[in-house]
MARSE-222223 format. One record per residue (C-alpha): residue number from 1; residue in three letters; chain; y, x, z negated. Coordinates in pm, 1 decimal. Layout:
N
num:NUM, residu:ala, chaine:A, v:Y, u:X, w:Z
...
END
This chain:
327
num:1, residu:unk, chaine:A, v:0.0, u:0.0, w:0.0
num:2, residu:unk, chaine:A, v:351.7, u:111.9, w:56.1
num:3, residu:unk, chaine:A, v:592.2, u:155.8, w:-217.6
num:4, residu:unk, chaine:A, v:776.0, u:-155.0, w:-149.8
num:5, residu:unk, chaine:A, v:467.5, u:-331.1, w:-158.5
num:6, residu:unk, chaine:A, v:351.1, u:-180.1, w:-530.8
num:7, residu:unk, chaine:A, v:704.8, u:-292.2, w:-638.6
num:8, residu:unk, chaine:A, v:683.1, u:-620.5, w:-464.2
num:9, residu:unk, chaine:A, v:346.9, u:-671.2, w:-623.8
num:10, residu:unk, chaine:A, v:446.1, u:-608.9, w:-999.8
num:11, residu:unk, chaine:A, v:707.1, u:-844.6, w:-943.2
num:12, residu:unk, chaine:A, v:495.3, u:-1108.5, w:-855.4
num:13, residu:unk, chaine:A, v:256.3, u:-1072.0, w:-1163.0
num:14, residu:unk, chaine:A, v:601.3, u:-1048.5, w:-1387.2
num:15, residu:unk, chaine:A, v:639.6, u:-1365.7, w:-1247.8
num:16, residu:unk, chaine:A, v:312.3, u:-1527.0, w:-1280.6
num:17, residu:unk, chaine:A, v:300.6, u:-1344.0, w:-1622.1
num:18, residu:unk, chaine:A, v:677.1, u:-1523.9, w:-1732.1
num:19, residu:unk, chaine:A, v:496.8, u:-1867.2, w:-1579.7
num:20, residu:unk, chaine:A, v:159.8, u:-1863.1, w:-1768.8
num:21, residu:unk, chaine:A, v:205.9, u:-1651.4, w:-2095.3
num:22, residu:unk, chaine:A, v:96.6, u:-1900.8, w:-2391.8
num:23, residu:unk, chaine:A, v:395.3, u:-1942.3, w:-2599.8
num:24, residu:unk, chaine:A, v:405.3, u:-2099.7, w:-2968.8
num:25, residu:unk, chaine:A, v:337.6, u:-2463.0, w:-3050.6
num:26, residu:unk, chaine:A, v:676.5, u:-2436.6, w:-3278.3
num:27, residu:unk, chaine:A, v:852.9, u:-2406.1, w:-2937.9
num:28, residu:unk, chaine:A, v:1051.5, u:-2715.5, w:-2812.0
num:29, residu:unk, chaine:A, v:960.5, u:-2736.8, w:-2423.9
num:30, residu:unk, chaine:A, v:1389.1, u:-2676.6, w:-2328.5
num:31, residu:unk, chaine:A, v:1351.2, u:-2365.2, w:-2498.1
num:32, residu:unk, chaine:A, v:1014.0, u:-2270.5, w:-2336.7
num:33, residu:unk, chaine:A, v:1135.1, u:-2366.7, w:-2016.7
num:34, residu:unk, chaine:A, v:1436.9, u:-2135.6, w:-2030.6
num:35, residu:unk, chaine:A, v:1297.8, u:-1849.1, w:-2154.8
num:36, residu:unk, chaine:A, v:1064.4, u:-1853.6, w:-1851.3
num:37, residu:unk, chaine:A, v:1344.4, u:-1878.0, w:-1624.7
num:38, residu:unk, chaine:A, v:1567.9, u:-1663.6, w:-1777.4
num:39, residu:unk, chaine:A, v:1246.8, u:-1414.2, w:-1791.7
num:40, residu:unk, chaine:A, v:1151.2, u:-1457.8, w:-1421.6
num:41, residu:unk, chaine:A, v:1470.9, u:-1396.1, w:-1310.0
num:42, residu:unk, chaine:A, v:1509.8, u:-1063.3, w:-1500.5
num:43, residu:unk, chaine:A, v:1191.4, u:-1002.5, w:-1374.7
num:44, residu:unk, chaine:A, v:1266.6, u:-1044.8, w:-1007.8
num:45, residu:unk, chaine:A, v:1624.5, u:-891.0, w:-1039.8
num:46, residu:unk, chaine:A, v:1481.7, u:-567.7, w:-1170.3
num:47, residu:unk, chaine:A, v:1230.6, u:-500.0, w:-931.0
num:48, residu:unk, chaine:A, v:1465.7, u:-612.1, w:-625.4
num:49, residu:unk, chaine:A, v:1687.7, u:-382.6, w:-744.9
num:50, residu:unk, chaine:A, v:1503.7, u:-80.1, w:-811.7
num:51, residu:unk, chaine:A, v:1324.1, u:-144.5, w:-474.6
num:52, residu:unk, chaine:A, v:1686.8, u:-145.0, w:-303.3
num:53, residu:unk, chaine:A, v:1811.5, u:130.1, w:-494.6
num:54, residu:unk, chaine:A, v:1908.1, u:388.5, w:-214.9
num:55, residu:unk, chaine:A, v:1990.3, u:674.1, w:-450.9
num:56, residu:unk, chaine:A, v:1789.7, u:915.1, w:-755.3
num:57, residu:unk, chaine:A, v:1558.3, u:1151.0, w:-871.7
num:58, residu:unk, chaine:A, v:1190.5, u:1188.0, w:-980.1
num:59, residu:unk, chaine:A, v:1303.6, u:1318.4, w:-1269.4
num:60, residu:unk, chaine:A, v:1548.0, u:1041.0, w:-1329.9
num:61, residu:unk, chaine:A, v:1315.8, u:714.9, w:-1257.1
num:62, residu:unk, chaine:A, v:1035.2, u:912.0, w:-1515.0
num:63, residu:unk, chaine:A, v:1203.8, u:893.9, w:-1851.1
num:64, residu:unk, chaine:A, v:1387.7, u:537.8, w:-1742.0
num:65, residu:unk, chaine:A, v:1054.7, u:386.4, w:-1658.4
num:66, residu:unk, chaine:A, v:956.6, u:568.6, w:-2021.2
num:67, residu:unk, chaine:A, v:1226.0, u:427.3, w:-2214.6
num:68, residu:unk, chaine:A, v:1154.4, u:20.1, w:-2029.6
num:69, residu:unk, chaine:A, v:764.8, u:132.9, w:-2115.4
num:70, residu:unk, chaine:A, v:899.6, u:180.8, w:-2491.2
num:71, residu:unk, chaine:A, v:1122.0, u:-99.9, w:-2494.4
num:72, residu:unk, chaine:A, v:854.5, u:-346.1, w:-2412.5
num:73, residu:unk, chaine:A, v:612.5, u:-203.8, w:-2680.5
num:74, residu:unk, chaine:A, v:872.5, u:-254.2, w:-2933.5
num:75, residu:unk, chaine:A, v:990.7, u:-579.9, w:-2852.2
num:76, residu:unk, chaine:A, v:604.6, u:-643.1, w:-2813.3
num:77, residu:unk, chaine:A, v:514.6, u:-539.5, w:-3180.7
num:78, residu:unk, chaine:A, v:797.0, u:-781.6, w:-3344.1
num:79, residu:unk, chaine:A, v:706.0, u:-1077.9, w:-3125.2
num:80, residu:unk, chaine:A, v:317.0, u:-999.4, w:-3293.0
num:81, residu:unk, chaine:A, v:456.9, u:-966.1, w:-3639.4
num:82, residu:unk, chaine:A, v:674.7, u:-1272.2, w:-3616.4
num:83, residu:unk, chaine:A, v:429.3, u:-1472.6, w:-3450.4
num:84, residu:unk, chaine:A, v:243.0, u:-1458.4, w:-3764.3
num:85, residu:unk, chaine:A, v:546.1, u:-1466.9, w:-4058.5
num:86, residu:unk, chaine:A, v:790.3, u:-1704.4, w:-3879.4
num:87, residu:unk, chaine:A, v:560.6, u:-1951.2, w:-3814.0
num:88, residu:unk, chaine:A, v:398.1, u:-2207.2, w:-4067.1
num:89, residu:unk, chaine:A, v:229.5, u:-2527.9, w:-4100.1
num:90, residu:unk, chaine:A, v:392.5, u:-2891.0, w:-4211.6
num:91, residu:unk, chaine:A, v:155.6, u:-3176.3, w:-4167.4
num:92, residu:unk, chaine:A, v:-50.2, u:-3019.0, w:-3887.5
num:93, residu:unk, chaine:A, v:281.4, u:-2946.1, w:-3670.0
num:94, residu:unk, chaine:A, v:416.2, u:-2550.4, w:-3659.4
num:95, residu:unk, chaine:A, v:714.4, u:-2495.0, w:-3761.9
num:96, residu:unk, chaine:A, v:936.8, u:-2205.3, w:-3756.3
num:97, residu:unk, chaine:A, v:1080.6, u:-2048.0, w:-4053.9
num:98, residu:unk, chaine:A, v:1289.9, u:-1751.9, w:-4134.6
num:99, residu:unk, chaine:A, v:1266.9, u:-1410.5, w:-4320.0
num:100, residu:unk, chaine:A, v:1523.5, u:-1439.8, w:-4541.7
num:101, residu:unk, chaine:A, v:1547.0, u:-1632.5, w:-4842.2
num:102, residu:unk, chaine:A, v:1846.3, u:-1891.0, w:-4975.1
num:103, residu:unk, chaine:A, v:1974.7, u:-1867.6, w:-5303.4
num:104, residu:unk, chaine:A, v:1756.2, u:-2233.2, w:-5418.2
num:105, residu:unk, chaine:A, v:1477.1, u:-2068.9, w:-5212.7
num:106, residu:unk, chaine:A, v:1505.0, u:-1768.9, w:-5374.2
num:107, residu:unk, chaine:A, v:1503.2, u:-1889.3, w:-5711.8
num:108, residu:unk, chaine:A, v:1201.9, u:-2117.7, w:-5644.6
num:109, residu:unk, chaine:A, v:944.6, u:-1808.6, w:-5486.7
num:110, residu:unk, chaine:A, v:1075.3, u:-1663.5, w:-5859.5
num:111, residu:unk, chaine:A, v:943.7, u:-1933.7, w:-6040.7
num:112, residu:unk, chaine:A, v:655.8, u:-1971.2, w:-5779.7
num:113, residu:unk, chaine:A, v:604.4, u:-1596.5, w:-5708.3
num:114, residu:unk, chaine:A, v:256.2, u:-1665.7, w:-5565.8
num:115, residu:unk, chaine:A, v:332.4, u:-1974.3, w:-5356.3
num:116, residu:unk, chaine:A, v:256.5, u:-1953.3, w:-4937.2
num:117, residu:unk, chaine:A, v:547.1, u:-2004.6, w:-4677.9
num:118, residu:unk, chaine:A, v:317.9, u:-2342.8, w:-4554.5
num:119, residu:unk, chaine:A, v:348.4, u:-2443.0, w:-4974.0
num:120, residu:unk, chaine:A, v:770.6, u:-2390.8, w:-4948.1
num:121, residu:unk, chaine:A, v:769.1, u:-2523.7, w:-4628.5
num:122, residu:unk, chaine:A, v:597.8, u:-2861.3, w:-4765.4
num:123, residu:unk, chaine:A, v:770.0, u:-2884.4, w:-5119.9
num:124, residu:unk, chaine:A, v:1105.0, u:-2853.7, w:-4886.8
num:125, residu:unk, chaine:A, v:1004.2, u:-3142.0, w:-4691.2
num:126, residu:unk, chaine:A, v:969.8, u:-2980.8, w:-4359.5
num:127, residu:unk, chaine:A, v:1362.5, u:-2858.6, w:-4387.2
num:128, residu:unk, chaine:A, v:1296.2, u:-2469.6, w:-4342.8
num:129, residu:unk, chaine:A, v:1663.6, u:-2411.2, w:-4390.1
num:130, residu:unk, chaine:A, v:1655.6, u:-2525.5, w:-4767.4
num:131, residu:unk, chaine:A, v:1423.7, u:-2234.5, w:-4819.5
num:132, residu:unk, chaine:A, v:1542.5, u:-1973.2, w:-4561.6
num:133, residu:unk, chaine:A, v:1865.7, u:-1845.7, w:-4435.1
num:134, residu:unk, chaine:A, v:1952.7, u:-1999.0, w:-4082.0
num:135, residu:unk, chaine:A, v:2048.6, u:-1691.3, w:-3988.5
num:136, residu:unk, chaine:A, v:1681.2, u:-1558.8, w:-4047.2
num:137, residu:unk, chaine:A, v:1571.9, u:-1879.3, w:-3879.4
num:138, residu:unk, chaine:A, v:1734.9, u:-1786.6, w:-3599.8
num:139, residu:unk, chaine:A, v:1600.2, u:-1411.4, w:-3576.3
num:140, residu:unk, chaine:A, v:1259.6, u:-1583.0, w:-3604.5
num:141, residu:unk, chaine:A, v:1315.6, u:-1831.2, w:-3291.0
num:142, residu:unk, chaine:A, v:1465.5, u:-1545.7, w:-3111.3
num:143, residu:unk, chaine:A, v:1125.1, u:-1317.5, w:-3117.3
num:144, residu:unk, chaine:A, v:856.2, u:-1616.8, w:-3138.1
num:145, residu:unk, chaine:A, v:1015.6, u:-1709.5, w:-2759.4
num:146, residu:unk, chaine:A, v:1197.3, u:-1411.9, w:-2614.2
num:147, residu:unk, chaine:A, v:986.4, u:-1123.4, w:-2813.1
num:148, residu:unk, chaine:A, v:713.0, u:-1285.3, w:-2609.7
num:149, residu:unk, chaine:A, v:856.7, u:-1249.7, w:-2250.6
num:150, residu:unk, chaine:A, v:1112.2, u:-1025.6, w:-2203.5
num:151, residu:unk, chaine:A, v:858.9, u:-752.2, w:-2264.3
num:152, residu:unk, chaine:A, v:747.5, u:-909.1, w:-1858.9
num:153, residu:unk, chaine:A, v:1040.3, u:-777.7, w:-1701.6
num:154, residu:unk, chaine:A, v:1073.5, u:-418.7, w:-1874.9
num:155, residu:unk, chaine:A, v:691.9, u:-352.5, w:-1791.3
num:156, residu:unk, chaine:A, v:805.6, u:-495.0, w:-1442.7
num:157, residu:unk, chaine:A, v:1092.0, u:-268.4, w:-1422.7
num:158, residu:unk, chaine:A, v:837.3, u:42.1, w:-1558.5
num:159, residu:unk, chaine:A, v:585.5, u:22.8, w:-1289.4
num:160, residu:unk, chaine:A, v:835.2, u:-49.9, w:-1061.2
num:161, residu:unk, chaine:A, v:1012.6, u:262.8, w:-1152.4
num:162, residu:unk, chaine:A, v:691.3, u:476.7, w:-1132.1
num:163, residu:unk, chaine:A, v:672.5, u:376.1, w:-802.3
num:164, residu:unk, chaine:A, v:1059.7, u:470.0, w:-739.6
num:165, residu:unk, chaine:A, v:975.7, u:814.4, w:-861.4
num:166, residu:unk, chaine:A, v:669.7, u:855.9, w:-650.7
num:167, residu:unk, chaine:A, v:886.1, u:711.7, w:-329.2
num:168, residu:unk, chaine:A, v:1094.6, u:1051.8, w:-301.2
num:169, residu:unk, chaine:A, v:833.5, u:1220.7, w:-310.2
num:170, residu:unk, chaine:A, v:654.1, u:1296.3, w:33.0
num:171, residu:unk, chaine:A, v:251.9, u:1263.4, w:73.6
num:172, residu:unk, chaine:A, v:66.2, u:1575.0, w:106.0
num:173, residu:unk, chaine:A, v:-42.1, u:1685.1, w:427.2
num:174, residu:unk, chaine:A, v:-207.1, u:2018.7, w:518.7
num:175, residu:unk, chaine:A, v:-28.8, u:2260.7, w:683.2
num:176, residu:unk, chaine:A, v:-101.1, u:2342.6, w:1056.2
num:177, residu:unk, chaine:A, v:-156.8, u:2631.7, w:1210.2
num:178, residu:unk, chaine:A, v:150.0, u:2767.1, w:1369.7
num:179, residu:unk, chaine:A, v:-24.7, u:2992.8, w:1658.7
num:180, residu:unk, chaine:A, v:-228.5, u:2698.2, w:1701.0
num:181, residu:unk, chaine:A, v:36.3, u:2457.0, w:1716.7
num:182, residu:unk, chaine:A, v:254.3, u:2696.5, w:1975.2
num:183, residu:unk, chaine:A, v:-4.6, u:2689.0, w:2199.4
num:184, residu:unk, chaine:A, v:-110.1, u:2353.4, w:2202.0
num:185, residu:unk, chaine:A, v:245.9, u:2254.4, w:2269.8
num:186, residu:unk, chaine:A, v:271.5, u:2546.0, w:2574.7
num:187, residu:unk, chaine:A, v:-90.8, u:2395.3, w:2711.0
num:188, residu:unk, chaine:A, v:108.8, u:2125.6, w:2815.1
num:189, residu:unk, chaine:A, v:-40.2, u:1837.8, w:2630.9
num:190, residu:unk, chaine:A, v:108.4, u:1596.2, w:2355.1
num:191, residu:unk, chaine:A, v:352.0, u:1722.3, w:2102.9
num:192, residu:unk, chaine:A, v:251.6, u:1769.9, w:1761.8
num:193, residu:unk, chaine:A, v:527.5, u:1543.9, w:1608.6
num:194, residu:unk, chaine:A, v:678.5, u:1250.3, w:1702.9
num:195, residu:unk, chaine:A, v:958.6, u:1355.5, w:1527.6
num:196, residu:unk, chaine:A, v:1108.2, u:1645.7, w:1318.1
num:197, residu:unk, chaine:A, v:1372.0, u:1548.2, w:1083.0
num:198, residu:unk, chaine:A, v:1702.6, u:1751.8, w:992.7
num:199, residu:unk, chaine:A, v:1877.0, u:1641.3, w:671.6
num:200, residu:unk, chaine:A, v:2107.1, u:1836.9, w:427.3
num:201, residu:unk, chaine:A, v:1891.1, u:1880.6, w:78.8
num:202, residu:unk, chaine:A, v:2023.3, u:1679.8, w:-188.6
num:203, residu:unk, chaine:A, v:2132.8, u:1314.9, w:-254.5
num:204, residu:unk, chaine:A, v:2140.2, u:1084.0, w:-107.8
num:205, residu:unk, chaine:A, v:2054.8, u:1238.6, w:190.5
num:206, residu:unk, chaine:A, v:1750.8, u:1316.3, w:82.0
num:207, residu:unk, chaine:A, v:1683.0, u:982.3, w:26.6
num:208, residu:unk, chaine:A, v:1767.4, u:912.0, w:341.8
num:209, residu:unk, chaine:A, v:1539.8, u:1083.4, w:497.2
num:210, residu:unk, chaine:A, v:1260.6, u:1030.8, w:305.9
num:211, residu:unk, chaine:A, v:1289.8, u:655.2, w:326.0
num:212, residu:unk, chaine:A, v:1298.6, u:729.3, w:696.7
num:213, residu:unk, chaine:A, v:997.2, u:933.6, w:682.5
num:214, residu:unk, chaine:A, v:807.3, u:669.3, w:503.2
num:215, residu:unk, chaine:A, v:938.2, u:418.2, w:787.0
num:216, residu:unk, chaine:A, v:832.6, u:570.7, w:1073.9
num:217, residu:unk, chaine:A, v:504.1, u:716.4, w:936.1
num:218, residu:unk, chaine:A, v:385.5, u:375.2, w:864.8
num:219, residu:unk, chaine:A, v:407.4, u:289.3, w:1185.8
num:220, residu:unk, chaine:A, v:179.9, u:524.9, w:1297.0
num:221, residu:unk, chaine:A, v:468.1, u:844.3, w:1423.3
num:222, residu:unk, chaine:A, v:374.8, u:1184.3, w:1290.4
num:223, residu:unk, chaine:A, v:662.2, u:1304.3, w:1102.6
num:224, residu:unk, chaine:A, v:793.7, u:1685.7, w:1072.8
num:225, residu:unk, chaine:A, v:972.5, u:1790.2, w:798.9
num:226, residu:unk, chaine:A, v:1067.5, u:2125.7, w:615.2
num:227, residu:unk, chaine:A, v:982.3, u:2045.9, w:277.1
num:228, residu:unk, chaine:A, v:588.2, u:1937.7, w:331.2
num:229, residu:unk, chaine:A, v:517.9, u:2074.0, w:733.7
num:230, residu:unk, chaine:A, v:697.4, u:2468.3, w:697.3
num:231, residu:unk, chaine:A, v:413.8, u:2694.9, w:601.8
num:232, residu:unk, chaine:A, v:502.8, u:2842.8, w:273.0
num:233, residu:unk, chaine:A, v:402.2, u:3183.3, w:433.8
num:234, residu:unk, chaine:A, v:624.3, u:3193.5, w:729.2
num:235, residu:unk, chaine:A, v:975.7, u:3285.9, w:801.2
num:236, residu:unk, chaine:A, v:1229.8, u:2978.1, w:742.0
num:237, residu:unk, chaine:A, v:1385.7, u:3006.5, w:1139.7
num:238, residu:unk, chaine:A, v:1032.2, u:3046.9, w:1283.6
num:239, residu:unk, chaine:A, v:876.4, u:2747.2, w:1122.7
num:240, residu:unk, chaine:A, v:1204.4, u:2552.9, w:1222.3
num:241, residu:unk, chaine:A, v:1167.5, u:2682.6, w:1599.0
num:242, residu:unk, chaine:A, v:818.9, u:2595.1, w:1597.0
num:243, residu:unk, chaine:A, v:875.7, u:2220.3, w:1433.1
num:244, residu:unk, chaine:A, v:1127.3, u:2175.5, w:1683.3
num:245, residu:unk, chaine:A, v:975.1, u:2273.7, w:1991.4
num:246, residu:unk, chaine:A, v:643.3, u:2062.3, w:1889.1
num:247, residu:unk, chaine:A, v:776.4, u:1769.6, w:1827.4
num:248, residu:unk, chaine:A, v:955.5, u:1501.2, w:2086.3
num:249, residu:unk, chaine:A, v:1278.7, u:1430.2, w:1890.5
num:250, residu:unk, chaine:A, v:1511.9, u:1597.3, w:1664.2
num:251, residu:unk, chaine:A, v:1639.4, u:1323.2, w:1427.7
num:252, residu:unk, chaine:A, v:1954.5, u:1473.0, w:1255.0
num:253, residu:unk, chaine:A, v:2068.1, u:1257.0, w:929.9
num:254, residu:unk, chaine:A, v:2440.1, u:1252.8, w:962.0
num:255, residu:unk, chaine:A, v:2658.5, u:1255.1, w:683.9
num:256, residu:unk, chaine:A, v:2973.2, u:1364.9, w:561.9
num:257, residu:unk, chaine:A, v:2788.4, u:1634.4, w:393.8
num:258, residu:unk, chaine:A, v:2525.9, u:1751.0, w:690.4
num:259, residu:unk, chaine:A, v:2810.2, u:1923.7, w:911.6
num:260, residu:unk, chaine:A, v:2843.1, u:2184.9, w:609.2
num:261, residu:unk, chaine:A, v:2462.1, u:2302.3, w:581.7
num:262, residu:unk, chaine:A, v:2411.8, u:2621.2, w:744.9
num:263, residu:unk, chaine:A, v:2057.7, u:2537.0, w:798.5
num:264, residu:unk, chaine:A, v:2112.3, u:2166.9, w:930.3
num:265, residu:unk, chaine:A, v:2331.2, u:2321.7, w:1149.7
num:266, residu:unk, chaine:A, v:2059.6, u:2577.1, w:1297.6
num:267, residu:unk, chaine:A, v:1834.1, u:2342.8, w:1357.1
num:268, residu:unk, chaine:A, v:2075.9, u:2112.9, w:1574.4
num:269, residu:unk, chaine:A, v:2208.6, u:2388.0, w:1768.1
num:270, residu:unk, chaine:A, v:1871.3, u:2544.6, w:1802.2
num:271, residu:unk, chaine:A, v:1706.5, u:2195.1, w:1938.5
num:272, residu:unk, chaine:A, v:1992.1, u:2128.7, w:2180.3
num:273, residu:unk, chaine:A, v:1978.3, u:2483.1, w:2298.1
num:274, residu:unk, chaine:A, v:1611.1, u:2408.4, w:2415.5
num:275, residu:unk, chaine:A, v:1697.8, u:2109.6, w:2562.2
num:276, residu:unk, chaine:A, v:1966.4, u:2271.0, w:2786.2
num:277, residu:unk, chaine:A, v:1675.3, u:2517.6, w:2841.1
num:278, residu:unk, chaine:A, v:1411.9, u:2261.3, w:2881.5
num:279, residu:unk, chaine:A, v:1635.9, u:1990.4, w:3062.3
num:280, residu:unk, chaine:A, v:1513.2, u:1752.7, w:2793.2
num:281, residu:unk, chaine:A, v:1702.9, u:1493.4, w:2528.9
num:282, residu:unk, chaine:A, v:1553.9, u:1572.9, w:2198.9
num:283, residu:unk, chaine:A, v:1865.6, u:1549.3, w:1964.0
num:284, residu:unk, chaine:A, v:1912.7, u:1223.1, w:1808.6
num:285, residu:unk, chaine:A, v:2215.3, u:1181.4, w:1574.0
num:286, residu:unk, chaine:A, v:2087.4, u:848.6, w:1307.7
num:287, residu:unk, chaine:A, v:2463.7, u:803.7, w:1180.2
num:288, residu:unk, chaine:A, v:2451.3, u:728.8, w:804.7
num:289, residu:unk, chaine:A, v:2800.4, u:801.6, w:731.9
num:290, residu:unk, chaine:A, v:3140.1, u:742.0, w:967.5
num:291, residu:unk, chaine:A, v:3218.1, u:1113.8, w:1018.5
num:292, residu:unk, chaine:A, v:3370.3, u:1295.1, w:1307.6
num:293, residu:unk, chaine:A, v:3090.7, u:1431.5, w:1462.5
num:294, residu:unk, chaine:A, v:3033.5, u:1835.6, w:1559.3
num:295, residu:unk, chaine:A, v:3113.5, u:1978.3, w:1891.5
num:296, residu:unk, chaine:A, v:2720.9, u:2013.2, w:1972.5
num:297, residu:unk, chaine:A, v:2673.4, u:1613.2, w:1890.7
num:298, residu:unk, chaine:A, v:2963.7, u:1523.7, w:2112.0
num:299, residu:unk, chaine:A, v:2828.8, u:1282.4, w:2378.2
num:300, residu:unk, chaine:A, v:2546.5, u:1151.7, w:2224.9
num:301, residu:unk, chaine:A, v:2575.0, u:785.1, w:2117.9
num:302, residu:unk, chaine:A, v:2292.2, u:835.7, w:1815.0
num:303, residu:unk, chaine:A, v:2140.8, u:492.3, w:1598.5
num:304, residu:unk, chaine:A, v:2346.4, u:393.5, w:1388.9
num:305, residu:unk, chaine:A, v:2223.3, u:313.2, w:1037.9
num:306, residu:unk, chaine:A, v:2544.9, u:262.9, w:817.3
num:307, residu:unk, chaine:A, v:2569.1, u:-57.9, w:658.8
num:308, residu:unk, chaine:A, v:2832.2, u:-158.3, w:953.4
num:309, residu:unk, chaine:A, v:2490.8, u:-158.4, w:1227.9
num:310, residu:unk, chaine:A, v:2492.6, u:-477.3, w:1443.4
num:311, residu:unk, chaine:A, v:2179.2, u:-411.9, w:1494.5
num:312, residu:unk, chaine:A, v:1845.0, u:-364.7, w:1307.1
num:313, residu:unk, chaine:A, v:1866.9, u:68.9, w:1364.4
num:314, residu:unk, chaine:A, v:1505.6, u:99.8, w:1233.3
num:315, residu:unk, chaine:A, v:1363.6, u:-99.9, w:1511.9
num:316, residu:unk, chaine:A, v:1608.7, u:66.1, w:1774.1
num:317, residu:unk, chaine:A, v:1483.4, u:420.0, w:1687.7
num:318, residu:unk, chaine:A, v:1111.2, u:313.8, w:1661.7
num:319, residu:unk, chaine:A, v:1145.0, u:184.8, w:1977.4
num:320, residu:unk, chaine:A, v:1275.2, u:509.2, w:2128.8
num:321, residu:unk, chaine:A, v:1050.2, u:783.8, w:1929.6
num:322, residu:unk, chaine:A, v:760.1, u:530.4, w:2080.6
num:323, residu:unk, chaine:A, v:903.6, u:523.0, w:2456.0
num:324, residu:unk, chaine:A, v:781.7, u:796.7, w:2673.6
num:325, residu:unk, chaine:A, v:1015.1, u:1115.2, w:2731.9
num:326, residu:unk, chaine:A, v:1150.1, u:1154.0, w:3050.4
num:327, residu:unk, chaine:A, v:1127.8, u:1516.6, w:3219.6
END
C-alpha cells in the first residue's frame, strides 16, 4: 500500500473506532452522540492533514507521533480509572459521581468512614451533587465520555505520523552496475530510467521530490535519484553523468532555492549539454516556485506544479515521461 493509503486506512478505523466504541450506561445519548462526532472529526482532520502536509523531517514526525502515542495512553489510563470510581449504582441505573467530596458529604463518609459510593449515592437520593463537588462531577463526565475517545484520534494521528516519517524516506533499491549500465545504454536499447530527478537537498524541496518519486514510481516509471541510485563508491560527477545519460528525462525541481546549488546546477547544464550533443529534449523544468528561470532553462515551457496549475501537472508529466522520445 502507498503511504496515502496507510494514512487513509487508519483514518477509517479512527472512524469506525469513534462509531462503535461501547461507551458508559451513565451517558445521556446527546452527549454520546457528540463525543462521537466531535471524535470523528478530530479523527479525520488529523490524518487529512498530516497526509497533506507538504513539509518535515523523519526526525520530526518520530517524537510527534511519540508524544500523540503517549498522549493517548494517558488519557487512556484515566478514562480506565474513572470508569470504575465515577460511576455507581442507584436503583439498577448508573450514575455518575464525582471525586471530590462536599462539606455535608464530607462530614457524612466521617461518620460513615466505611460506607460505598453506591451506599452515598442511595442515602442522597440519587442527587450525586449533595455528596460530591460539581466540579468533580464534571471532571468525572469529562473522562467517562471523552477519556474514552479522544484517545481514537491521537492513535490516528500516531500511525499516521509513522507513516509521514517513513514517506521521506525513499525505498531501497540495489545499486546497478555503472559499466553495465553505460553499456547497455550505448547498445542502443531502452534507457535505464525513465527519469532522473535534480532537486536542491533540503526542505521542502526535498519533499518535493520525493513525493514525486513516489508518484511516478507507482505508476510503474523507474526513477533515478542521487540519494538511493549513486553508487556510494563512485565519483559524485560520474554517477551524475551516468544517471543522466541512462535515463530519458531530466526532471529539474525548480525553486527559488535550486538556481543556487552548485550541484543542481551541474546536472542541468550537463543534461542539456548532451542533448545539444545528442539532438535530444531531456530537460524538463516541473516549476514549483514562480522564479525567473536560468539562462540554460530559457525556452523550455516545463509542468507546472505550483498551486496556480490549471491543470492536473501530475498527469501532464506522466503522460510525457510515458510518450515515446523523438530522435
Amino acid at each position: 500500500m502507498r503511504p496515502l493509503a496507510w494514512i487513509g486506512a487508519s483514518g477509517a478505523i479512527g472512524l469506525v473506532a469513534c462509531a462503535l466504541w461501547p461507551l458508559s450506561p451513565a451517558l445521556s445519548s446527546q452527549e454520546v452522540l457528540q463525543a462521537r462526532l466531535v471524535c470523528a472529526a478530530l479523527t479525520a482532520v488529523a490524518c487529512a492533514a498530516i497526509a497533506l502536509a507538504k513539509t518535515g523531517r523523519a526526525t520530526v514526525w518520530l517524537p510527534v507521533s511519540a508524544g500523540f502515542a503517549l498522549a493517548a495512553v494517558v488519557m487512556l489510563l484515566a478514562y480506565f480509572r474513572a470508569s470504575t470510581g465515577c460511576v455507581s449504582d442507584y436503583n439498577g441505573r448508573p450514575t455518575i459521581v464525582g471525586s471530590t467530596y462536599t462539606t455535608e458529604g464530607r462530614q457524612y463518609v466521617q461518620e460513615n468512614p466505611a460506607i460505598s459510593n453506591t451506599t452515598l449515592l442511595l442515602d442522597a437520593g440519587g442527587d450525586a451533587s449533595v455528596v460530591w463537588t460539581s466540579e468533580s462531577i464534571g471532571r468525572c463526565r469529562f473522562w467517562v465520555s471523552w477519556g474514552a475517545l479522544l484517545p481514537v484520534p491521537l492513535l490516528a494521528a500516531c500511525v499516521s505520523g509513522l507513516v509521514a516519517a517513513r514517506r521521506l524516506r525513499l525505498p531501497v533499491r540495489p545499486v546497478r552496475d555503472a559499466a553495465a549500465a553505460a553499456s547497455r545504454s550505448s547498445a542502443g536499447r531502452a534507457p535505464l530510467f525513465d527519469a532522473f530527478i535534480s532537486y536542491r537537498h533540503g526542505e521542502p524541496d526535498q519533499t518535493y521530490a520525493h513525493e514525486l518519486i513516489e508518484a511516478l514510481e507507482s505508476r510503474g516509471l523507474r526513477v533515478a535519484v542521487d540519494a538511493r541510485d549513486f553508487a556510494p563508491n563512485e565519483h559524485f560527477v560520474a554517477e551524475m553523468e551516468r544517471c543522466i545519460t541512462t535515463s530519458r528525462f531530466v526532471l529539474c525541481v525548480i525553486t527559488s532555492r535550486y538556481v543556487d546549488s552548485d550541484h543542481t546546477l551541474e546536472e542541468a547544464v550537463m543534461s542539456k549539454t548532451f542533448d545539444m550533443a545528442e539532438r535530444r529534449k531531456r530537460l524538463v523544468p516541473l516549476i514549483y516556485e514562480r522564479v525567473e528561470l536560468p539562462v540554460w532553462l530559457h525556452g523550455l515551457v516545463g509542468v507546472d506544479f505550483s498551486e496556480a496549475a490549471s491543470v492536473d501537472p501530475l498527469e501532464r508529466l506522466v503522460a510525457l515521461v510515458k510518450a515515446p522520445v523523438s530522435a
